[in-house]
C-alpha positions in Angstrom: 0.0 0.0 0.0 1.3 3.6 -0.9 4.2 1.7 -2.6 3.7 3.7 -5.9 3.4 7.1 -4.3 6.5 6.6 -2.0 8.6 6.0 -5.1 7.8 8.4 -6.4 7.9 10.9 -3.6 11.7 10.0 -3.2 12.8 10.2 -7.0 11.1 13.9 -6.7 13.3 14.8 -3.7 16.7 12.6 -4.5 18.4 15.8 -5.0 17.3 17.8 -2.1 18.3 14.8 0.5 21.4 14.6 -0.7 21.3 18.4 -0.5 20.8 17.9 3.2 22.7 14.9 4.1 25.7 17.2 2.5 24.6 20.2 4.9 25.4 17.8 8.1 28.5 15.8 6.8 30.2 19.7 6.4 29.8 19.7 10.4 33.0 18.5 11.6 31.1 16.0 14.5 33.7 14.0 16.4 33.6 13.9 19.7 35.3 17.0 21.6 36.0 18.2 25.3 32.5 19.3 26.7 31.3 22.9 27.3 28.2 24.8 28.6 25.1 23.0 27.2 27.7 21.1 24.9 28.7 17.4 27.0 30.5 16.0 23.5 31.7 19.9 22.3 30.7 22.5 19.8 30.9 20.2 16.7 28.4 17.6 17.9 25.9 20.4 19.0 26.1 22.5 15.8 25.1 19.2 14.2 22.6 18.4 16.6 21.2 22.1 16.2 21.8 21.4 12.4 19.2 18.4 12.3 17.0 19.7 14.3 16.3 23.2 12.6 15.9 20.5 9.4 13.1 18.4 10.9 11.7 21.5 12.0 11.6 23.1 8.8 9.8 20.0 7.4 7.0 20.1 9.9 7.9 17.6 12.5 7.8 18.3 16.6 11.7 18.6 17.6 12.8 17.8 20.7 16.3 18.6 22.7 17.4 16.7 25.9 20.5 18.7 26.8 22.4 18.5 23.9 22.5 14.5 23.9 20.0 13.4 21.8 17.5 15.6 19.6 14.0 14.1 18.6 11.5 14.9 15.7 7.7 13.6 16.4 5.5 12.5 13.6 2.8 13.3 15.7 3.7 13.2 19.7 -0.1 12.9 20.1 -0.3 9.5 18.6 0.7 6.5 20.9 4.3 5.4 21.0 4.9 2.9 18.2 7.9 3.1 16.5 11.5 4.9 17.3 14.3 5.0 14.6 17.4 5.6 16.5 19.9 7.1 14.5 23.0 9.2 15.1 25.3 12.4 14.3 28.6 11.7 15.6 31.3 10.5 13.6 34.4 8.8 14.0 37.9 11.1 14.0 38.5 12.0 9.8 41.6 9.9 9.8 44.5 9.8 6.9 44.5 8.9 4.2 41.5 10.3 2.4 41.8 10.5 -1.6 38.6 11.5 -3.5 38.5 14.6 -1.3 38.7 16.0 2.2 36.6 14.1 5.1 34.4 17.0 5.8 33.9 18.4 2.0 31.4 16.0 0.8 31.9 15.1 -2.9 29.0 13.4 -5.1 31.0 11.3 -7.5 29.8 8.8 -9.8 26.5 7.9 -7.8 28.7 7.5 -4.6 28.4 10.4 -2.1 31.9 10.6 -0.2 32.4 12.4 3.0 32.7 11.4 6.6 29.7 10.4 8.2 28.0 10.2 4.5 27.3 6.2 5.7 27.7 6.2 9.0 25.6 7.5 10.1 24.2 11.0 9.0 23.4 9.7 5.1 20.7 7.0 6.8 19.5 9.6 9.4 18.3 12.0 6.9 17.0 8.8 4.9 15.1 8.4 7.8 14.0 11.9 8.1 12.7 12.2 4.9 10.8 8.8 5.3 9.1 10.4 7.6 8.7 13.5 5.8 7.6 11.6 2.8 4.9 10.0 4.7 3.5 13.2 6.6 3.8 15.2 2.8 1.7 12.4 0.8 -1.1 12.4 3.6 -0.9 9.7 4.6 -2.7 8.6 8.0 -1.1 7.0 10.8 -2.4 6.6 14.5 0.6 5.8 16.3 3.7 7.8 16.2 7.0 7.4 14.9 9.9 9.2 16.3 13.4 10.4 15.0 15.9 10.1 17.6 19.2 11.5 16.7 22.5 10.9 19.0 25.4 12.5 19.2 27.8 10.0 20.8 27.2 6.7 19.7 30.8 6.6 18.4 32.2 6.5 22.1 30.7 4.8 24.5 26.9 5.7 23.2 26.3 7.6 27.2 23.8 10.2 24.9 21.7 7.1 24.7 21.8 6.6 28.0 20.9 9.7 28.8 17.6 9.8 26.8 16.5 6.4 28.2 16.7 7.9 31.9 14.1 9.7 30.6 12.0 8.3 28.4 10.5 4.8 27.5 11.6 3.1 24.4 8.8 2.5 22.0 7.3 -0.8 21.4 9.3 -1.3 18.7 13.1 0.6 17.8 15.2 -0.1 14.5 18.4 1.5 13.9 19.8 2.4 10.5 23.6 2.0 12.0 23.8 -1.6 10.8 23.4 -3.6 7.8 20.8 -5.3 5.5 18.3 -7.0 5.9 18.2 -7.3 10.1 20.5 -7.5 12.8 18.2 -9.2 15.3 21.2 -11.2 17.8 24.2 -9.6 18.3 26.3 -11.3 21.0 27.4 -10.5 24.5 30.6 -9.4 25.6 33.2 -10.1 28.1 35.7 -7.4 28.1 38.5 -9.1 31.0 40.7 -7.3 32.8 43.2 -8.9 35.0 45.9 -8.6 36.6 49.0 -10.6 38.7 51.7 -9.2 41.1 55.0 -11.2 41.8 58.3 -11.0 43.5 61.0 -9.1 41.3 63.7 -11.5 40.2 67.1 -10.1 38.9 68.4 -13.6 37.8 69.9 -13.4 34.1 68.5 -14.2 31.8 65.6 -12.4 32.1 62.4 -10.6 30.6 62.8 -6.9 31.7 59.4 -5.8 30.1 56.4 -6.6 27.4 54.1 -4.1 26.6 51.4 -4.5 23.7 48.1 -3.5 22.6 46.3 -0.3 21.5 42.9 -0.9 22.5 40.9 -3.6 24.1 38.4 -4.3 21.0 41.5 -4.8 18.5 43.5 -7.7 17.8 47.0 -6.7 18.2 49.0 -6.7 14.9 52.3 -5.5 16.8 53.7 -6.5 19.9 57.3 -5.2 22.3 59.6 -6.9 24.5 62.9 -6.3 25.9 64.9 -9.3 27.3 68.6 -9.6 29.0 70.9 -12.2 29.1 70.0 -14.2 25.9 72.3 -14.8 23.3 71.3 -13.9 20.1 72.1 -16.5 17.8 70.0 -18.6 20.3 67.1 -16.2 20.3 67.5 -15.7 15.9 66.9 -19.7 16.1 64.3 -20.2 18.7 62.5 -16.4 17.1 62.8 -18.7 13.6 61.2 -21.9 14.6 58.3 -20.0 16.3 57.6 -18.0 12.9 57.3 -21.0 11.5 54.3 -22.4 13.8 52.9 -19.6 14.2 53.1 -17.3 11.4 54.7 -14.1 13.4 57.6 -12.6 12.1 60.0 -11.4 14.6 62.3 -8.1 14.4 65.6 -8.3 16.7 67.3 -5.8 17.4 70.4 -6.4 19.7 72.9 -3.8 22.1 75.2 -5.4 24.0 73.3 -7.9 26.3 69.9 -6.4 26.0 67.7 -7.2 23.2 64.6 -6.0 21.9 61.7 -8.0 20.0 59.1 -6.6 17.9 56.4 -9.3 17.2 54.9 -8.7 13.8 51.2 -10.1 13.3 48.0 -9.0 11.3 46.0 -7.0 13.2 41.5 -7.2 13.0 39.0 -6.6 14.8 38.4 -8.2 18.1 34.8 -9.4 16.9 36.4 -11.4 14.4 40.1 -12.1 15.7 40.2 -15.4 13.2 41.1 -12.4 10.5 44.2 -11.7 12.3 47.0 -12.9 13.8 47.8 -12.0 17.2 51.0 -11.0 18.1 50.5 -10.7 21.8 50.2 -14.3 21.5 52.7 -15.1 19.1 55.3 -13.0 21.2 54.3 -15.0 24.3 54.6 -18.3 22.3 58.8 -17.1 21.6 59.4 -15.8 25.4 58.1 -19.4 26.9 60.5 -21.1 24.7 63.8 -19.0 25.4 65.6 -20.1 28.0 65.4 -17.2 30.7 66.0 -17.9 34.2 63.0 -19.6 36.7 61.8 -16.8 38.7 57.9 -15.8 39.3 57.8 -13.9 36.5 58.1 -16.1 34.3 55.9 -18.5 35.9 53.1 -16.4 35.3 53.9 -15.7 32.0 53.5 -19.0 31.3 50.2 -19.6 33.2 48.9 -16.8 31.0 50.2 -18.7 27.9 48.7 -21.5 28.6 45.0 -20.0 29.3 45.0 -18.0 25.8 47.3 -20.0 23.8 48.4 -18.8 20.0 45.4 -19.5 17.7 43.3 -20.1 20.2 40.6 -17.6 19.2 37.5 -19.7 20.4 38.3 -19.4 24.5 39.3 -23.4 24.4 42.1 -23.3 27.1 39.7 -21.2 29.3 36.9 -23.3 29.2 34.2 -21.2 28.1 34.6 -22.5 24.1 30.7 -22.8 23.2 28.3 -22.3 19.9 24.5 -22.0 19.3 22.6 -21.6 15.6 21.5 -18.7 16.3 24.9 -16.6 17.1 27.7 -18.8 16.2 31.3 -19.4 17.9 32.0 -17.5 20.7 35.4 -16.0 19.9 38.4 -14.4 22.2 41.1 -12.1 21.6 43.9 -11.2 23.9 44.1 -7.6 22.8 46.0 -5.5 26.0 49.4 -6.9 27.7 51.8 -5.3 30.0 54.8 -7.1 32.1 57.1 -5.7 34.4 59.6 -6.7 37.0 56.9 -7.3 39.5 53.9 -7.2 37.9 51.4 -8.1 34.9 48.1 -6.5 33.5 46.2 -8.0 30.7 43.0 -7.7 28.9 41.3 -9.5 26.5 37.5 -9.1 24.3 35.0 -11.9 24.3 31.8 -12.0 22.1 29.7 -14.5 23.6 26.9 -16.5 22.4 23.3 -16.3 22.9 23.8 -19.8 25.1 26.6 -17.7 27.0 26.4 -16.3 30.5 27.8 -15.3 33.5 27.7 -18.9 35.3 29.1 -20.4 31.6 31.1 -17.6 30.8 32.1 -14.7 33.6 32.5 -17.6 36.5 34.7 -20.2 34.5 37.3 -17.5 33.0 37.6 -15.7 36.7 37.9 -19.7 38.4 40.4 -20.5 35.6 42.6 -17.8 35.9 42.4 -17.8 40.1 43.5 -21.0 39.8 46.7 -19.7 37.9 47.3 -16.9 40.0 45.3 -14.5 37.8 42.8 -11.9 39.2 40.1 -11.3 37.0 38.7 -7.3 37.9 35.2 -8.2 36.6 32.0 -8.7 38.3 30.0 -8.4 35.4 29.5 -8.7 31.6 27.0 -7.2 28.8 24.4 -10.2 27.7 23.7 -11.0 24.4 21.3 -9.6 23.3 17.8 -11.2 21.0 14.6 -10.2 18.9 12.2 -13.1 18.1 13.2 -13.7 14.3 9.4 -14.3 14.0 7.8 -11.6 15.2 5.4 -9.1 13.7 8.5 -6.2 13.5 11.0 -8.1 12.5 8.8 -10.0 9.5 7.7 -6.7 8.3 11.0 -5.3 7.9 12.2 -8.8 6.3 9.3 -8.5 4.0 9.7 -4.5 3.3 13.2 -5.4 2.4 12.3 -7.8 -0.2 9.8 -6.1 -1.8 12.5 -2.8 -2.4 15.4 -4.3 -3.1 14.6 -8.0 -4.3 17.2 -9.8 -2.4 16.3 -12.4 0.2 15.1 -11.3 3.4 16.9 -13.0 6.2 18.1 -12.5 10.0 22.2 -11.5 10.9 23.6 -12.8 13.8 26.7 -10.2 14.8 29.6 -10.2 17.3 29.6 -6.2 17.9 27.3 -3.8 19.4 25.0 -1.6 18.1 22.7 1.5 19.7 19.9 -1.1 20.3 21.6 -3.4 22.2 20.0 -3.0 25.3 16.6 -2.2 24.2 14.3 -5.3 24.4 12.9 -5.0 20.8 15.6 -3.2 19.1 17.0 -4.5 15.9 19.4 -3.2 13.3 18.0 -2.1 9.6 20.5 -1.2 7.0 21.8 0.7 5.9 24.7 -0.8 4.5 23.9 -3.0 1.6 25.3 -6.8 1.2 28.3 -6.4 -1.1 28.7 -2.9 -0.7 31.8 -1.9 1.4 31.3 1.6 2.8 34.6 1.9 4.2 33.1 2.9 7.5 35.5 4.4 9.9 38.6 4.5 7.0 39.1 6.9 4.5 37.2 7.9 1.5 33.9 6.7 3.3 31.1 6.7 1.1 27.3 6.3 1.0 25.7 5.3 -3.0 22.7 7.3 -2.9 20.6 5.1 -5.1 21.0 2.8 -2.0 20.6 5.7 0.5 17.1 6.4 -1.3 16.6 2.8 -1.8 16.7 2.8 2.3 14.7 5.6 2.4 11.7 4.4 1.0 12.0 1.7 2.7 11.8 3.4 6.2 8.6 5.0 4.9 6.8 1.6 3.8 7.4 0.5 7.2 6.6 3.4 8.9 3.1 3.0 7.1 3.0 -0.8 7.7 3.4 -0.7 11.4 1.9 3.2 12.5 -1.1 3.1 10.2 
């Protein structure tokens, strides 16, 4: 129903969206040191301001709640139906950009480039003019959709937070910060932090310090140690036959008796860490099998070795390996390490299952690692997280999605988070395509518009399939 006039609605207005989406993508909107009436800076709240004055200008109710999140109502009169939660912030603009500067968006070719053009201000104004597409062809609803725009969803998503202290999520919430056709289980997560302290040992030789890791969510592609006291024909030996298993390539680089190794891996993303190859572990693998003197250190070094093993990237040696059909593998990466003289800190990122919790998950890993001498600092983890796959939302958006785009409609199961993770019918649609590679996050990000408008019409068929 409406199909024909929604089609053509959006080929009258193509221009003018990506008018619009172009307006917001100018507005530099990374996250920046908070001022009066500003908590993420003056970049995220001229974009806020930005959006707002646009839904305004189309009709719709707007809404600020202290500069975290801005609203625009359909109709706030109606009862609560449907929120599309959508966001403003972006990611930092990065190096590396080609087809022109991250906040100059280009239209080139069909493809609209620009930070922020995909993720996530192209599908916010999609959703917009959904809306506004609905509300300009007449067409009746009696229950309201809403607009919710964020402005930090890109660290630590605390604007959502923020709005849900306040208000009630609807009965149903999709978020165009995903991909096609519907993100309906996206696994839990055990971010492990631990820790050891042991007497300093000054027996040669010895392991004076290991430090590796950029952030916990990333597999480490590089990892540092210094050692004393080994010779270095024996370590270019050992370093070799360790490449060999395990695929690391090791950098020496020798002064007198000190020596310092760089472990060279593949870095990826913790979510999927089979992508990668982890050099924490491969660097642990080499230090196991040098011949450095028995002292604490180095008994705990190998305790930790043991529990997260190279290529162990399923939690196997911890225990807590486990799979459903619904959300796959659970999967592990040791991602932060530091070692000293007396002491050890280490982190590591689990997505868990739907099966997974904190009896099969959080209780095993902190038992395992007691039992080696390990503290594990967590008392808690995030749970996975579940839409019924057959339920009336989720089958309309399956089905809305095969009508517009003729592809087959079908559930995702993912291993990171989106803004609906905690919202007890919140699911991710679109709007990244299958096959398309918006290089989200990287350089020369881009948004195609056919499929931005594609998305667009969407929104509006389902905003008239589950309001009206």
């Amino acid at each position: 129903m409406y199909r024909e006039e929604i089609e053509a609605y959006m080929k009258a207005h193509t221009q003018e969206m990506v008018e619009d989406i172009c307006e917001l993508c100018r507005i530099n909107s990374e996250k920046m040191p908070a001022e009066e009436d500003m908590p993420f800076g003056p970049g995220a709240a001229e974009c806020l301001d930005a959006a707002l004055d646009m839904a305004e200008g189309y009709g719709f109710e707007v809404q600020d709640y202290d500069g975290y999140v801005g609203c625009a109502d359909f109709d706030s009169t109606l009862p609560k139906q449907l929120d599309i939660l959508a966001h403003l912030d972006v990611v930092p603009a990065g190096e590396g950009w080609q087809e022109t500067e991250p906040f100059q968006p280009l239209l080139k070719d069909g493809a609209l480039y620009g930070r922020g053009t995909a993720d996530d201000k192209g599908p916010a104004v999609a959703a917009l003019y959904a809306m506004r597409a609905v509300k300009e062809l007449g067409i009746p609803l009696k229950k309201n959709v809403r607009l919710i725009m964020g402005t930090d969803e890109e660290c630590g998503s605390s604007d959502i937070r923020h709005y849900y202290a306040v208000e009630k999520e609807a009965p149903m919430t999709f978020s165009p910060d995903g991909q096609y056709p519907v993100v309906n289980v996206e696994k839990g997560r055990l971010e492990g932090h631990f820790t050891a302290r042991f007497e300093a040992s000054q027996a040669l030789p010895k392991l004076v310090r290991l430090e590796a890791g950029t952030k916990v969510n990333v597999v480490p592609g590089k990892a540092k140690a210094v050692v004393e006291g080994v010779g270095f024909s024996l370590l270019e030996k050992t370093a070799a036959t360790v490449k060999e298993e395990t695929g690391i390539e090791f950098e020496l680089v020798s002064k007198e008796s000190i020596c310092e190794i760089t472990a060279v891996g593949a870095g990826a993303h913790a979510a999927r860490p089979q992508e990668g190859n982890n050099a924490i572990t491969g660097l642990l693998t080499l230090l196991c099998r040098l011949p450095l003197a028995a002292c604490p250190q180095l008994e705990c070094l190998k305790k930790v070795a043991d529990l997260m093993p190279h290529g162990d990237v399923n939690g196997k040696a911890l225990g807590v390996a486990m799979e459903d059909e619904v959300s796959g593998l659970l999967t592990l990466a040791f991602s932060m390490l530091t070692v000293d003289e007396s002491g050890l800190d280490g982190q590591f990122d689990s997505r868990v299952p739907v099966c997974g919790n904190e009896e099969n998950m959080l209780k095993v890993v902190r038992e395992k690692m007691a039992a080696k001498g390990l503290t594990l600092h967590n008392d808690s983890m995030i749970p996975p997280h579940m839409v019924d796959g057959d339920s009336l939302f989720v089958k309309t958006l399956l089905r809305v999605y095969e009508d517009y785009t003729g592809r087959e409609g079908k559930c995702l199961a993912i291993g990171g988070g989106t803004y609906v993770h905690n919202l007890k019918n919140g699911v991710a649609f679109g709007a990244s395509m299958p096959d398309t590679d918006n290089r989200m996050h990287g350089a020369d990000e881009f948004a195609i518009v056919e499929e931005l408008v594609t998305s667009a019409k969407m929104f509006a068929q389902v905003i008239v399939d589950l309001c009206s």
